[in-house]
ROMARBA-343071 format. One record per residue (C-alpha): residue in three letters; x, y, z. Coordinates in Angstrom, 1 decimal, decimal comma, m for minus. Example, Ala and Ser with C-alpha at 12.3 -4.5 7.8 and 13.67 -1.06 7.14 Angstrom:
# ROMARBA-343071
PT rest     xx     yy     zz
PT  Ala   12,3   m4,5    7,8
PT  Ser   13,7   m1,1    7,1
END
This chain:
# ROMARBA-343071
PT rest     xx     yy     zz
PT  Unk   39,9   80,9  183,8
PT  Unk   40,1   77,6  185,5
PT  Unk   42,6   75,6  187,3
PT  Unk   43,5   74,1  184,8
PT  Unk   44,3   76,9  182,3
PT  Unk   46,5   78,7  184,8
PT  Unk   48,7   75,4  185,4
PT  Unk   49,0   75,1  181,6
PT  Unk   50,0   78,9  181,2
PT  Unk   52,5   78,1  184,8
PT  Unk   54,2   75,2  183,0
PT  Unk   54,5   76,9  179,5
PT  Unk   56,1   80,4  181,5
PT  Unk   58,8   77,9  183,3
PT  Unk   59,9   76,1  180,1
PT  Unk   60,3   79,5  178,1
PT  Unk   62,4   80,7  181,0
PT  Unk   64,5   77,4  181,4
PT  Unk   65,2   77,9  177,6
PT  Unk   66,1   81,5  178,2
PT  Unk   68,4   80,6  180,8
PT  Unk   69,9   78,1  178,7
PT  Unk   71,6   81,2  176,7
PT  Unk   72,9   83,2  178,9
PT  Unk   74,1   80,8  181,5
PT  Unk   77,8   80,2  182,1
PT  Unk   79,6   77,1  181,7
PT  Unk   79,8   75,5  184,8
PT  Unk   83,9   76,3  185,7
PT  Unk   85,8   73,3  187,2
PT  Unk   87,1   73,8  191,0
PT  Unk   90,7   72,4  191,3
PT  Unk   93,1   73,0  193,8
PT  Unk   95,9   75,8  193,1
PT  Unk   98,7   74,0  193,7
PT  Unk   97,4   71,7  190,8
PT  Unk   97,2   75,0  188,0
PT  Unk   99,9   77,0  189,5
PT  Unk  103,6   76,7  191,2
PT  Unk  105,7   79,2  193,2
PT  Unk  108,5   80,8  191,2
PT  Unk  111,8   79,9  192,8
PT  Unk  110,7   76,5  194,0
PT  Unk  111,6   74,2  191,5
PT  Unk  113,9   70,9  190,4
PT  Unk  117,6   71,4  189,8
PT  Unk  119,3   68,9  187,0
PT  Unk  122,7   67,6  188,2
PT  Unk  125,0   65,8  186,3
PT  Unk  128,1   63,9  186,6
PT  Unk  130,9   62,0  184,4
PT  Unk  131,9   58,7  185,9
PT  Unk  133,2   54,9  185,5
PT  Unk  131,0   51,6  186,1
PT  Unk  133,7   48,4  187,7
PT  Unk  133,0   45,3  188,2
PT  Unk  131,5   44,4  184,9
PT  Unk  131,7   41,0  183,3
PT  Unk  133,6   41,3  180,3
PT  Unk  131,0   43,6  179,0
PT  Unk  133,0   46,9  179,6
PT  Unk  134,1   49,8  176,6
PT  Unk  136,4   48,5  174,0
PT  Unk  139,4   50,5  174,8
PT  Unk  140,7   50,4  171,7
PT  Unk  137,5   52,7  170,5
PT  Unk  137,0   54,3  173,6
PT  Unk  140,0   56,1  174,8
PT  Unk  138,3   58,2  177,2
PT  Unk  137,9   55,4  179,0
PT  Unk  141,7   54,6  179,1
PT  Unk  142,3   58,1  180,5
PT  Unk  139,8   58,1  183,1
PT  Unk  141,7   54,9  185,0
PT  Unk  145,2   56,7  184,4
PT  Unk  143,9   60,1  186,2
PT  Unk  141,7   57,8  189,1
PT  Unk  145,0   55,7  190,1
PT  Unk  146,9   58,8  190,1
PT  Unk  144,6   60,3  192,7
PT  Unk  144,9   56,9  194,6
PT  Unk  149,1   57,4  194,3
PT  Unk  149,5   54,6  191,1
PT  Unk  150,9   55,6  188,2
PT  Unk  150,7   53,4  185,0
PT  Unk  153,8   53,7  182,8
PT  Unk  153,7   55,3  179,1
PT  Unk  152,1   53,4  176,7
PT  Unk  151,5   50,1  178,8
PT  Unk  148,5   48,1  177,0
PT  Unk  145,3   48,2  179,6
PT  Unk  142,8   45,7  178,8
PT  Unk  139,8   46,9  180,7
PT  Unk  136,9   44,9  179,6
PT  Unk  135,3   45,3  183,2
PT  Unk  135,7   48,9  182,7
PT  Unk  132,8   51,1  181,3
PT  Unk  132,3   55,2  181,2
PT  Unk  129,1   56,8  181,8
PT  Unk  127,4   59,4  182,3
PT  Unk  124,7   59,9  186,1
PT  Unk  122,1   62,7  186,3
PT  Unk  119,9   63,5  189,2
PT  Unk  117,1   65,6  190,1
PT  Unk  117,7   68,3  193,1
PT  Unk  114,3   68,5  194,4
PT  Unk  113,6   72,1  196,0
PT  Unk  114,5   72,2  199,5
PT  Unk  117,2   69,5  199,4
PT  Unk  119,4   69,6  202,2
PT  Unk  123,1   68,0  202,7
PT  Unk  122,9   64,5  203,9
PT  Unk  119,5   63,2  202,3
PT  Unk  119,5   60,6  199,5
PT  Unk  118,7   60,9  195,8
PT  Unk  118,1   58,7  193,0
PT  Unk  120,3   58,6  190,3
PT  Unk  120,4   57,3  186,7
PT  Unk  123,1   55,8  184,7
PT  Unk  123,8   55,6  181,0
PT  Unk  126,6   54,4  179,1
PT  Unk  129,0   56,5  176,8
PT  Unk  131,2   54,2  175,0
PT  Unk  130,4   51,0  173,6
PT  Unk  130,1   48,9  176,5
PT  Unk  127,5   45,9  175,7
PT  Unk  125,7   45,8  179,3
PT  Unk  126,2   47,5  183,0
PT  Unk  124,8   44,7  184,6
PT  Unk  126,0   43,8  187,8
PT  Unk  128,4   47,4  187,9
PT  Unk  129,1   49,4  190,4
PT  Unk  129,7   53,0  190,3
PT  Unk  132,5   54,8  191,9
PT  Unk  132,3   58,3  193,6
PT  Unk  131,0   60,8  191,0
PT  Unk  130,2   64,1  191,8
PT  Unk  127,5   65,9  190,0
PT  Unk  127,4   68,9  189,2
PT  Unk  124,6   71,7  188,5
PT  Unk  125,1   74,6  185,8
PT  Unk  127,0   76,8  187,8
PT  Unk  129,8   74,3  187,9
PT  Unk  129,8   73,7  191,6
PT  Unk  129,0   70,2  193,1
PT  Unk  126,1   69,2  194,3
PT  Unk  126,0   65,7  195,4
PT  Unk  128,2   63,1  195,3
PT  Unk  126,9   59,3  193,7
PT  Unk  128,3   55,7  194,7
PT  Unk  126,9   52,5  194,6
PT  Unk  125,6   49,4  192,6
PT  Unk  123,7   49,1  189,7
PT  Unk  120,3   48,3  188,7
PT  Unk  119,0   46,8  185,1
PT  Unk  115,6   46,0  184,3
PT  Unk  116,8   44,1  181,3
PT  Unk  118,1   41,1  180,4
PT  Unk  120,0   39,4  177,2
PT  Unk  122,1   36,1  176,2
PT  Unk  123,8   35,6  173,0
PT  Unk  125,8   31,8  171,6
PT  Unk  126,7   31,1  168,2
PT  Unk  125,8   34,5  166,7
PT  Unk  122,2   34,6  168,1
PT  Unk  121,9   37,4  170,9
PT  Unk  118,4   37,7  172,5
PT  Unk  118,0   41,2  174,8
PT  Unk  115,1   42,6  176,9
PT  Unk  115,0   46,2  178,0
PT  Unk  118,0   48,0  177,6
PT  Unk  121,3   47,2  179,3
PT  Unk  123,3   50,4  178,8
PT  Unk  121,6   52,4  181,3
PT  Unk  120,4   52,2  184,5
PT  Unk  119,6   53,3  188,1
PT  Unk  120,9   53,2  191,6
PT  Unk  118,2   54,0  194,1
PT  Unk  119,3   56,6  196,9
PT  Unk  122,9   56,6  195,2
PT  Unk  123,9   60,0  195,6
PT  Unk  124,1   62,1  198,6
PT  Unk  123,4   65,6  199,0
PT  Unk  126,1   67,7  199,7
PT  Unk  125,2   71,3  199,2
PT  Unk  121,9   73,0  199,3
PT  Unk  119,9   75,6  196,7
PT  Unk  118,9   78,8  198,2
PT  Unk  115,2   79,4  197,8
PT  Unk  114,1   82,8  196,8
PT  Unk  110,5   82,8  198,3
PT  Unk  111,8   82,7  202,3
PT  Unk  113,9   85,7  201,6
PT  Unk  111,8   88,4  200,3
PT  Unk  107,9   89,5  201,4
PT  Unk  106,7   89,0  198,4
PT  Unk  106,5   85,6  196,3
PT  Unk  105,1   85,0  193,2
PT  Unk  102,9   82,1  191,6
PT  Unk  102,8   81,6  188,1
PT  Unk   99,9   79,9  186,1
PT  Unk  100,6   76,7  184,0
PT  Unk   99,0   78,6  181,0
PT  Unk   98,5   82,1  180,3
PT  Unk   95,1   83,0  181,0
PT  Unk   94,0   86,4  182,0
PT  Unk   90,1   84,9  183,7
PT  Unk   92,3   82,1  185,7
PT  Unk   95,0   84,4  187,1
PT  Unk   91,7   87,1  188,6
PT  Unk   90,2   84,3  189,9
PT  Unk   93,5   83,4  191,7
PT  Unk   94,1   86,5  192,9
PT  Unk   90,2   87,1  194,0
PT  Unk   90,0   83,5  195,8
PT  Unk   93,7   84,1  198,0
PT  Unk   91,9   87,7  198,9
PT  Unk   88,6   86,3  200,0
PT  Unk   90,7   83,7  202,2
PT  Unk   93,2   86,2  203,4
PT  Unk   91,8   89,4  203,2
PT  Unk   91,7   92,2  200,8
PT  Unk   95,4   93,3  199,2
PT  Unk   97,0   90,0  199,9
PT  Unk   97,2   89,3  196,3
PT  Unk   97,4   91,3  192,8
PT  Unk   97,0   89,8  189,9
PT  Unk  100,2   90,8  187,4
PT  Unk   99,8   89,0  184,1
PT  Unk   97,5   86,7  182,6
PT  Unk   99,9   84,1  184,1
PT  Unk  101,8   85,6  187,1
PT  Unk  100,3   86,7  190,9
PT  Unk  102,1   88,2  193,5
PT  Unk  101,3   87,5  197,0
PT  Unk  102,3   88,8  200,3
PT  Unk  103,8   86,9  202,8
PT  Unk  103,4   86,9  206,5
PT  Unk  106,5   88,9  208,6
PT  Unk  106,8   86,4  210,9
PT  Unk  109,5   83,2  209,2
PT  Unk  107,1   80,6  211,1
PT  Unk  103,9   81,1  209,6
PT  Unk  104,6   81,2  206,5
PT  Unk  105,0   77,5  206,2
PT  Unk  101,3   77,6  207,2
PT  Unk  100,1   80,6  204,9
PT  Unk  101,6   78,6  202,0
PT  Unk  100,1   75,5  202,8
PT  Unk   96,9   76,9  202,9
PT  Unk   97,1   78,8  199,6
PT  Unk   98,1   75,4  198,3
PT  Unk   94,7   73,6  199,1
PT  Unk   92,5   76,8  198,0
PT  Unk   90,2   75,9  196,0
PT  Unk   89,6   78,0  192,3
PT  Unk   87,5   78,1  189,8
PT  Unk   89,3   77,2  186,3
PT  Unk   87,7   78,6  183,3
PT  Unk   86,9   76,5  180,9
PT  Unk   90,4   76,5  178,1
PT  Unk   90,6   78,1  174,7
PT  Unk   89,8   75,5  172,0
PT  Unk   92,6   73,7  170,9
PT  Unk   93,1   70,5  169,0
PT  Unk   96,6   68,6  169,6
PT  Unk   98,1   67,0  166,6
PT  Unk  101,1   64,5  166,8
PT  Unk  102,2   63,7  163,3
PT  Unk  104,4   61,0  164,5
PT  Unk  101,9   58,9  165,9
PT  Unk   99,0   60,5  164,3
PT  Unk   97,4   61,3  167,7
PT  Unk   94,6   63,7  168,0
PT  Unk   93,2   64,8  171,2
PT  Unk   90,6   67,7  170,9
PT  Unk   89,0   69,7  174,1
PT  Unk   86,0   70,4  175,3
PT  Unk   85,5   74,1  173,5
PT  Unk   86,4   73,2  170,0
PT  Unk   83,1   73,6  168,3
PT  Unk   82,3   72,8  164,5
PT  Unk   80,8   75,0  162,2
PT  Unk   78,5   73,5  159,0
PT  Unk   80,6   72,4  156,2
PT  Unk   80,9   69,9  153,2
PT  Unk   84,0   67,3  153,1
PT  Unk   84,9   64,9  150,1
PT  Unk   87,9   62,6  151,5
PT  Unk   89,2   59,3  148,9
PT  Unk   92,1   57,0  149,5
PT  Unk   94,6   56,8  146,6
PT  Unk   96,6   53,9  146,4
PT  Unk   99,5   53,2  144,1
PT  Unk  100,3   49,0  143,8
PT  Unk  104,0   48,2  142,2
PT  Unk  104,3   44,5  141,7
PT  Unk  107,8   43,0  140,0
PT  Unk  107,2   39,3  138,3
PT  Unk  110,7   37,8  137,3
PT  Unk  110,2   36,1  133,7
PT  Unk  113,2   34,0  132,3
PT  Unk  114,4   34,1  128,5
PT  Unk  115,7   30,8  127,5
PT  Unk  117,9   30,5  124,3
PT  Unk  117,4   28,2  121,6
PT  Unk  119,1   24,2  121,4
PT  Unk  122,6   25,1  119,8
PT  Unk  122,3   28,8  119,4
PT  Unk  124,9   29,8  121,9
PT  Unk  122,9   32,1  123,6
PT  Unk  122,6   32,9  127,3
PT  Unk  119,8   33,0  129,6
PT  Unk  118,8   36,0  130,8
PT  Unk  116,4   37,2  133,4
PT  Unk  114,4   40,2  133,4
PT  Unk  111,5   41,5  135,6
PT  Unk  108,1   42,9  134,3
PT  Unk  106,5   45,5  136,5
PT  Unk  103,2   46,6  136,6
PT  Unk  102,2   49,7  138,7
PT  Unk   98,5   50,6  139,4
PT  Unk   96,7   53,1  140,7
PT  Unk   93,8   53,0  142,6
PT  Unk   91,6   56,0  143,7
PT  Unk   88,8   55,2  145,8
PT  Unk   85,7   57,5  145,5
PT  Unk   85,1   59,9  148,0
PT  Unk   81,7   61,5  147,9
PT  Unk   80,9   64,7  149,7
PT  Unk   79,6   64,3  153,2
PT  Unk   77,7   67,7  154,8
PT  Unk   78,6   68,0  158,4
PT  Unk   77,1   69,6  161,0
PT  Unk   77,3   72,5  163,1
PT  Unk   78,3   71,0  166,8
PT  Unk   78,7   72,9  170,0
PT  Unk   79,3   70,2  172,3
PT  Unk   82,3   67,9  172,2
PT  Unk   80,5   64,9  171,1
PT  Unk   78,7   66,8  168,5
PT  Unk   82,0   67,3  167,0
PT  Unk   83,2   63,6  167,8
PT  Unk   80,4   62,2  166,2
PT  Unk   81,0   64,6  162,7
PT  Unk   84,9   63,7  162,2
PT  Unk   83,3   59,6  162,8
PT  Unk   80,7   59,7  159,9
PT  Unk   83,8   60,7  157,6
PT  Unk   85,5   57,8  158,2
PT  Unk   88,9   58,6  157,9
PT  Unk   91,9   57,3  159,6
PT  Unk   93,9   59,3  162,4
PT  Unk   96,5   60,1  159,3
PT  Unk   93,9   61,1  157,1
PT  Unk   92,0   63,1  159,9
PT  Unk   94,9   65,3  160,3
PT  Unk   95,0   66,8  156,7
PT  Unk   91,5   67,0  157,0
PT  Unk   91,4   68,9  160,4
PT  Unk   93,6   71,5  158,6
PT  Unk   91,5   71,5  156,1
PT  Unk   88,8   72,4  157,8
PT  Unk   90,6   75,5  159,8
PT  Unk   91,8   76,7  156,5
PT  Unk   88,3   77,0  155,2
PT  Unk   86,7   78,6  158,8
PT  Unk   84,6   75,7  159,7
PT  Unk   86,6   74,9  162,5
PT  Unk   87,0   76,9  165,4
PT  Unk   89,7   75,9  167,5
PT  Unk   93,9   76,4  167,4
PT  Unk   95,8   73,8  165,6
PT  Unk   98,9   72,5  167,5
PT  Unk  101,4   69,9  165,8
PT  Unk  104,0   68,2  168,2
END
């Protein structure tokens, strides 16, 4: 055998094992951080929110009359500041408008630091331009107060109205006072007072929460963390209160490999949106899809009586409905494995996102589609 021969026979070994490899390699898992696929249970956001009046407006305040919320919110704040209104007195408060301010509690708030608050009307003021909130105090749902919000207003929009035009950009019933609420009571955290805290997983996925658990083990040694759901892990913290600031910064930047999802295809019938990941794979199929159109169209036609009859005229319309069903002939698609496989299948039917979404369901219904169908 020559030199030749045996190079021919090497190359031919190589591409049969390359093709063999092919089918029983993994799919290459995507490394993301685990602070990005998982947060710490405990350490979250807390909504606040608050009922509260906007001064200063330019006649663009509630209608009173409509509103008498409004009314009774100036009666029991000049009470508080030792005025009392008499019985009954009219109050024209067109400067005047109720609202309503939320606010995010980030975790780990404490008193004294600033948050950002938004505004929104509740009556029927027409704009909160140039308004200034008085102190409000927000509440969370336990009832007790949280913060208290003060200060002036800020719309992104704009309008101007004269002689029964209006023009209006953006919206001027609600908007947002930067830093205008202090914090005045803070949110116990749960992690700092226990040994034990617990991550939980974005999505449940029983591959992703081992890998967690194996890859906070490897970096902090055997028993650190136990994997107890396909979405929950609990790790152990450090004794010491001072290092485990550092411990959880670390397990924050530790690197995992994500599996790659279950198949799914995301279906918004609102917008007629489809998004469609990576696994979904197609199996061979046949799909017929026509457009049916129905066409109404009115023509007015006049019927004009005689000279001296004494008739009327009269008009009537004549309608004439069609209906057109375009031909749909039946297209054989493919069996993809790949995402653009699949991509390049639904294209060659050339349907419309509308039309792609009874034909997606189709398609499930009859077992050529392997992936789970979610409508928003």
């Amino acid at each position: 055998m020559n030199t030749t021969d045996r190079l021919l026979k090497l190359l031919i070994a190589l591409a049969l094992l390359a093709a063999s490899a092919a089918l029983w390699w993994p799919i290459n898992a995507q490394a993301v951080r685990l602070k990005e696929i998982a947060a710490i249970q405990g350490v979250r956001s807390n909504q606040l929110m608050g009922y509260g009046l906007i001064v200063g407006l330019d006649g663009t305040g509630d209608q009173t009359a409509q509103t008498p919320f409004t009314s009774q919110s100036i009666n029991a704040m000049l009470q508080q500041l030792g005025i009392t209104v008499p019985a009954g007195a009219p109050m024209q408060l067109k400067n005047v408008a109720a609202v309503l301010v939320t606010a995010s509690l980030p975790p780990f708030a404490q008193p004294g630091q600033p948050l950002d608050v938004n505004v929104s009307s509740l009556g029927n003021a027409k704009s909160l331009r140039g308004g200034t909130l008085i102190a409000t105090p927000l509440k969370g749902a336990d009832g007790q107060i949280y913060a208290m919000a003060q200060g002036n207003l800020i719309i992104a929009g704009a309008g101007a109205s004269a002689g029964g035009a209006k023009v209006q950009i953006n919206q001027l019933s609600a908007g947002r006072i930067p830093a205008g609420a202090t914090v005045e009571r803070a949110v116990p955290t749960p992690w700092a007072q226990g040994s034990v805290v617990q991550y939980d997983l974005q999505s449940d996925d029983f591959n992703t929460a081992r890998d967690v658990a194996d890859a906070i083990n490897k970096a902090k040694g055997a028993g650190t963390a136990e994997a107890l759901s396909g979405r929950s892990i609990a790790v152990r913290l450090p004794t010491a209160s001072g290092e485990r600031v550092a411990f959880m910064a670390d397990l924050e930047n530790l690197s995992v490999d994500r599996a790659t999802p279950a198949a799914r295809i995301v279906i918004n019938a609102r917008t007629g949106s489809v998004v469609i990941n990576q696994a979904v794979t197609l199996g061979p199929c046949a799909v017929a899809h026509g457009n049916l159109s129905v066409t109404i169209s009115s023509t007015p036609s006049v019927s004009q009586p005689g000279a001296f009859s004494n008739g009327q005229t009269v008009v009537t319309e004549k309608n004439d409905i069609q209906i057109n069903q375009a031909p749909g002939a039946l297209i054989q698609l493919p069996a993809g494995s790949k995402l653009t496989d699949v991509v390049k299948a639904l294209n060659t039917l050339g349907a419309n996102p509308q039309d792609l979404l009874a034909i997606l369901q189709a398609m499930k219904a009859a077992g050529a589609l392997q992936a789970e169908l979610e409508v928003i």
